[in-house]
Every structure is written in structure tokens, then in C-alpha cells.
N, C-alpha and C positions, 0 to 999 in steps of 0.2 A: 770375451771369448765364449765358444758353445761347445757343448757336447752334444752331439746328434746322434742320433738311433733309430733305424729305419727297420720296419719288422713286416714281413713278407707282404713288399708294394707291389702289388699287380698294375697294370696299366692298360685297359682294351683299349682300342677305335673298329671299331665294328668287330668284323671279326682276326683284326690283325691284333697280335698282343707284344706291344712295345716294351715291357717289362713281367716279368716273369716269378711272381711270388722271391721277389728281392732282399734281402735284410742283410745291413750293415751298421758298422760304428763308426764314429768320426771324434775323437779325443778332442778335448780342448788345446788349440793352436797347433791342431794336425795341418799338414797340407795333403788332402788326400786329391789323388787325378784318377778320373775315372776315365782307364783309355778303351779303345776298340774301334772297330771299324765303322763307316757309315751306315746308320738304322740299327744300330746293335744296341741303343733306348737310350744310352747317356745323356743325350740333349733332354732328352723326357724325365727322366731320371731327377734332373738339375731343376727342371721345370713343376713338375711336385715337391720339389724342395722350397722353392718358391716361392707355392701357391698358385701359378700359374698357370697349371693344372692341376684336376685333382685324381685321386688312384680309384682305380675301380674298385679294390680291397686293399687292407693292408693300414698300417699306422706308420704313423712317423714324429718324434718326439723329439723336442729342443730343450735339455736339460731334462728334467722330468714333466713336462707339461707337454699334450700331447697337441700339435697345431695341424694332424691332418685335414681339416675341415677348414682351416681360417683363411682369411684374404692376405695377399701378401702382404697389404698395408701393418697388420698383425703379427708379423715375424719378426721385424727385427732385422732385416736382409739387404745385401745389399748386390744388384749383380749387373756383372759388365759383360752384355752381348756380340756377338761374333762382330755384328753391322756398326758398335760402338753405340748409336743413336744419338748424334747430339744434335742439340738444338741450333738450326743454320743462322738461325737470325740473332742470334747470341753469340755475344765475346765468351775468351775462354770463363774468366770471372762470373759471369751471370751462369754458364753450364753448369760451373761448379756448385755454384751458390743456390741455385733454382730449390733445392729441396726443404732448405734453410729456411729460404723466403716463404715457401708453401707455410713452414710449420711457422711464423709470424715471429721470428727469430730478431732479437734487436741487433741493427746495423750494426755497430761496434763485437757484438759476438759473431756476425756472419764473416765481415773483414779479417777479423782473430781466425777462424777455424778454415775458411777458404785458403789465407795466406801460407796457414801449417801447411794444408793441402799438396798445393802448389808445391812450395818449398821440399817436402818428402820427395815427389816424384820430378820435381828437377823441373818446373816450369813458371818457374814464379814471373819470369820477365816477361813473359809472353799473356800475363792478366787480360791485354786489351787485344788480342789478336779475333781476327774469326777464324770459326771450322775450315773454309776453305784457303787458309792464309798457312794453313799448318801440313806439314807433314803426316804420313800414315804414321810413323813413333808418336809425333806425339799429341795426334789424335787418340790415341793407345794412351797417354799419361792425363788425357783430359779427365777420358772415361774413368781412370782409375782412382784419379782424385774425387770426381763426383762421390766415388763410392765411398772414399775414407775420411771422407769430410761428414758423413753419417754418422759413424763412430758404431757402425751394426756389430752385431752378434755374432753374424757370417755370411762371406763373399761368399757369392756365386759367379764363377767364370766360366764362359760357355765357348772355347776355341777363340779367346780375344787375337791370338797372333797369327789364327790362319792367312789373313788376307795381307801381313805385312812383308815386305821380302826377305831373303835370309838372313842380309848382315842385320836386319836392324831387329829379327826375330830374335837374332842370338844377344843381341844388348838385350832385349827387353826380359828374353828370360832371365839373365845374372840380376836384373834389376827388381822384377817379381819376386825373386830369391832373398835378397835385401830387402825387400819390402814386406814381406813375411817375417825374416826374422826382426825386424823392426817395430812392426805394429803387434806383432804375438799373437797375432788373431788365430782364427779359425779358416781354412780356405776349401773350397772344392773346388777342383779345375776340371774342365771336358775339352779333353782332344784325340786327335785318331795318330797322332803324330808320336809315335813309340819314344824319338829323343826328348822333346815337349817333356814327355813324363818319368822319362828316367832321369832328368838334368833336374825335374821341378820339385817331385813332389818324395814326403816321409815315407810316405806310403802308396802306393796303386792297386785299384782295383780293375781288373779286366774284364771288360764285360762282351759276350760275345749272343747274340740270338737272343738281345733279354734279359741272360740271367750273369751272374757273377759269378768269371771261373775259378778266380785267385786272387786273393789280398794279398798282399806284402810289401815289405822294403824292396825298393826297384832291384837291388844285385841277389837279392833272394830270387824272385819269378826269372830273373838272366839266367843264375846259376843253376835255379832246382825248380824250373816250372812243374806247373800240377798237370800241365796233357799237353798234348801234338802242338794244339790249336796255340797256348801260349807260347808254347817255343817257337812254333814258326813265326808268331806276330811281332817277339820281342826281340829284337837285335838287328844290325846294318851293316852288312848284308842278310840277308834271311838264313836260319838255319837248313842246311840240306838235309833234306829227307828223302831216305828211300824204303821201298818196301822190302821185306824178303820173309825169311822162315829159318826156324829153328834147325840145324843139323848136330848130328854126333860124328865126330871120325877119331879112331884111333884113342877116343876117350877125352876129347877134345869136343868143347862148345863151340859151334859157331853160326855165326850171321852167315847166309847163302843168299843171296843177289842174284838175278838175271848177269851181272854183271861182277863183281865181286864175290869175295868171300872173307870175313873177317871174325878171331877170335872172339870170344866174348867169355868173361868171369863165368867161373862154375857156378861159385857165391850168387853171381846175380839171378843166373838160372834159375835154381835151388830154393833161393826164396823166395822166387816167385811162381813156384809151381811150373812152370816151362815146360814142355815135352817137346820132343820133335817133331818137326814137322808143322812147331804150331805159327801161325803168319804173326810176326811182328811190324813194327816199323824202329829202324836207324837214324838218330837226327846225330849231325856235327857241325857245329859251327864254323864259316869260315877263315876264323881266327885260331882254330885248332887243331889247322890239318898244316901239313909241311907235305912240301913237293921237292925232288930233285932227281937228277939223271939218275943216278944209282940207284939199282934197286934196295929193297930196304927189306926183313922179313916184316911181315906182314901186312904190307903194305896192299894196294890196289896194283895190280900187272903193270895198267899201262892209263896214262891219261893224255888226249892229244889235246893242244889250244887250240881253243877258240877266238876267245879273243881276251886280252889285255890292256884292261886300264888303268895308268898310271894318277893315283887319287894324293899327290904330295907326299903322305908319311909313308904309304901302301903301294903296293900295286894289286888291282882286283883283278884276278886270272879265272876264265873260266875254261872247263878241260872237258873234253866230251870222254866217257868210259866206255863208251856203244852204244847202248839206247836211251841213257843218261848223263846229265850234267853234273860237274863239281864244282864249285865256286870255292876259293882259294882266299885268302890275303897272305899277300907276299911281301919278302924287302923288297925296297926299293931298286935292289941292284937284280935282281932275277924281271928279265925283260924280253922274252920269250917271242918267237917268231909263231903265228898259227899255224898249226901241222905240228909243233915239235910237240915231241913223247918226254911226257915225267911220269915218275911213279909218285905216288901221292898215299902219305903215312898220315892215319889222323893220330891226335892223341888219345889212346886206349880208356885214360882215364878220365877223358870229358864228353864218353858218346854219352848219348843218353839211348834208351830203349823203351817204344810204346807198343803197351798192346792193342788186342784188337777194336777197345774201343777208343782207343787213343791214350789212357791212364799213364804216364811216366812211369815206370818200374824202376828207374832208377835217382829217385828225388835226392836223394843223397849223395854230392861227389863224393870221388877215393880222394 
């Protein structure tokens, strides 16, 4: 197991800067996943972790010793590439084995620790197979044994499930998951894939333009992100966001829309300095809004369909307001014709409210 500590890693290439004065922690047998979008440094990130490249500033430390300068050979690391990399002219046995063999490892210990290998991630019978004899899963279990047959310090996984397809993505995650608590290691993961990282990892770190927005337990940045940018990124369907401004009426707070108009806590106001008139932003998820014919107080007037898609547990409805869209999840029995009119109540207690540079004003649910 490692404790890692990274203390503000910058990253140039010319004059593009792929990490941004960064610093994080990573506990002994965390699984931390470091998500965001493409070019947002993760891959770089993982790659300085490495050795693989190295920071234009900045240190980074594996227990108390600091290995920003060293070759990877010198970490201790072990890491499984998006591409997999295996070697074509090798059976599984020898891919696995290959590192073993470099380090002049006697046969009877290679046999021993390859077999463990194998046997952990469920491929022991497939020893004498080649790469291209195998399936994308479990070219996915080849790579992953290469790495635990190491016995490192800490994986590095860099989008291994991007390229496989869905069913066999979602085995491979429950299986990563076991595999983790299994070996008790130390992991980092990189994906752009928000489920990836809510299904995987103790912990995430979001990283958006470079720099990191938010650490946390994944239902923490769900429930109480720290700005716009993680709420919109974290959750499926996306959270809706609209813009508006602060109003007073009749001694009442409210959200004012092009389109709506919705109360809003005094409390939240208040402690957040608020005035009228001032432009905020409205995020609600689509799991916390309810639609139905009858109007409802507080609701939104009127929302016509768009269209609906029936997703097995849900139905995903989307509802035009005017010059805005809602995106809904519904029962399965609400199965709506496009054109027809629902009013649409979110839940009061799950908006969230950003201001003007995006900051969450409301991190706290009621």
C-alpha cells in the first residue's frame, strides 16, 4: 500500500498548461478516480504519477520520499493503459510473466505468482491463449494481472474500460471493485465517464481546465457540489440549469426566469448576502422535479413535450417552458404524447443556487 501526496504540480507543453499548480492526497488503499472531461490534465496527471512525464514545478511524494524527478523503473508502480499494450506474440502466461522474467526471477516463483495472478482476476484457464484469441473483457484481465503480479505500491489506471462495450464494462467495474478490496492496495483511476467514478472509486477528484474542483466521497460532490461546472458534470441525466435573478414580491424571495418564477428560502438569501436584482443560476436535477396535469402552487405554469423516452425503470421526458428546456425522470406509467401540457413542481429542497461565478450557495441540503 502507498500514501501519495502531490503538492502544487504544474504541467506546461509550450504554452498550453495541462495541470495547474495541483495538490492532492491519496491514503493508503484509497481508490481515488480522477474524473473530467477530455484535456482537462487527468491523463497527465496519472502520467507524472508515473514518471512518465515529468512537472514543470511542483513535487510529489510516495510515503515520505519525494520521487518527482525519478524514472518510473524507481516507483514502484504499476499501470494499465487505455490500449491495454500486450505483447501479440505472447500467450497470456508469458504477458503476465514478462516483468518477472526481466527481473531474473526463478521459474518455480514466476509459475507461483503468475498463477495467483490469473486465478484473482478469473483467467487461469486461458494461460496458453494469444491476445487475439481473447475477448476485449479479457484482454482487460490480462492487463490487470500483468499489474498484480508486481505486487507495486500503486496502480495506475488510465480509462482501461473505455474501449470495451457496455455489458462487459459494467462486469469489469463490479470486478475492479473486488479487486480493490481484495488486494487492499492503493488505486488511481482516470475516466471522463461520471458512472465509472461514482460506481468505482472512495473518493473523486474532479478536475476541470487543469485544476481540481472538488475532492470527495462520490454522493458528497452528487448531493453538495462545490460550483455549476460539478453539478452539471455529475449525474445522468445532467442537471438543468437556468439562469435568472433575484426578486422581492410582497416580502417573498424569488428566482425570476425569462420563463418561470420560483420561491426561494429567505435563510438562503440572507446568508448569502443576495440583493435583488442580483443574476444567479438554478440547477435541479432530473430526478427531483415531478410533473403532472394539475396545477400545483409553485410550480412552473406550463411545460409542453418534447419528447419521451422510455429507459425500463424511468421514463426520460423532456418539456419545452418557452425558450427553455426541462428534462424530467418519470414513472414508468406517465407516457405522454409531444404537445401535451404538464406543470412541473421541482423539489424546493434539492435546488441548488450559483452565483455569479458559479460558487454553490447552497452546499448544504435542507
Amino acid at each position: 500500500m502507498s500514501n501519495i501526496r502531490v503538492k502544487n504540480l504544474t504541467k506546461k507543453f509550450g504554452e498550453v498548461i495541462a495541470t495547474d499548480n495541483v495538490s492532492f492526497k491519496v491514503d493508503d488503499g484509497d481508490f481515488l478516480v480522477l474524473l473530467g472531461p477530455s484535456g482537462c490534465g487527468k491523463t497527465t496527471m496519472l502520467r507524472m504519477l508515473a514518471g512518465l512525464e515529468f512537472p514543470t514545478s511542483g513535487e510529489i511524494f510516495f510515503e515520505e520520499e519525494e520521487v518527482t524527478d525519478q524514472p518510473p523503473d524507481k516507483r514502484d508502480i504499476a499501470m494499465v493503459f487505455q490500449n491495454l499494450a500486450l505483447y501479440p506474440h505472447m500467450n497470456v502466461f508469458q504477458n503476465v510473466a514478462f516483468c518477472l522474467i526481466n527481473q531474473k526471477k526463478n521459474r518455480e516463483y514466476i509459475e507461483k505468482k503468475v498463477m495467483e495472478a490469473l486465478e484473482i482476476v478469473g483467467i487461469a484457464s486461458l494461460r496458453n491463449r494469444m491476445p487475439y484469441e481473447l475477448s476485449g473483457g479479457q484482454k482487460q484481465r490480462v492487463a490487470l494481472a500483468r499489474s498484480i503480479v508486481r505486487e507495486p505500491k500503486l496502480f495506475l489506471l488510465d480509462e482501461p474500460l473505455a474501449a470495451l462495450d457496455a455489458k462487459i464494462r459494467t462486469t469489469m467495474r463490479s470486478e475492479l471493485k473486488q479487486l480493490h478490496k481484495k488486494l487492499k492496495a492503493t488505486f488511481i483511476y482516470v475516466t471522463h465517464d461520471q458512472i465509472e467514478a461514482m460506481s468505482l472509486g472512495t473518493r473523486v477528484a474532479v478536475m476541470n481546465e487543469g485544476v481540481i474542483e472538488q475532492v470527495g466521497h462520490p454522493l458528497d460532490l452528487y448531493d453538495r457540489p462545490a460550483n455549476r461546472f460539478i453539478a452539471s458534470f455529475i449525474g445522468s441525466p445532467s442537471m438543468n440549469i437556468f439562469e435568472g435573478m433575484i426578486k422581492k414580491d410582497n416580502g417573498e424571495y424569488l428566482f425570476q426566469n425569462v420563463d418561470f418564477v420560483l420561491p426561494l428560502s429567505e435563510e438562503l438569501v440572507k446568508n448569502n448576502n443576495l440583493s435583488e436584482q442580483e443574476k444567479v443560476t438554478l440547477g435541479i436535477r432530473p430526478e427531483d422535479t415531478d410533473i403532472t396535469v394539475e396545477a400545483q402552487e409553485g410550480g412552473v405554469p406550463k411545460g409542453s413535450v418534447l419528447t419521451c423516452e422510455p429507459l425500463g425503470q424511468y421514463n426520460q421526458i423532456t418539456l419545452s417552458t418557452g425558450e427553455q428546456e426541462w428534462v424530467c425522470l418519470t414513472d414508468t406509467t406517465i407516457l405522454p404524447d409531444p404537445g401535451q401540457e404538464f406543470q412541473i413542481t421541482p423539489l424546493m429542497n434539492k435546488i441548488h443556487l450559483f452565483d455569479s461565478q458559479g460558487n454553490n450557495l447552497r452546499k448544504v441540503l435542507d
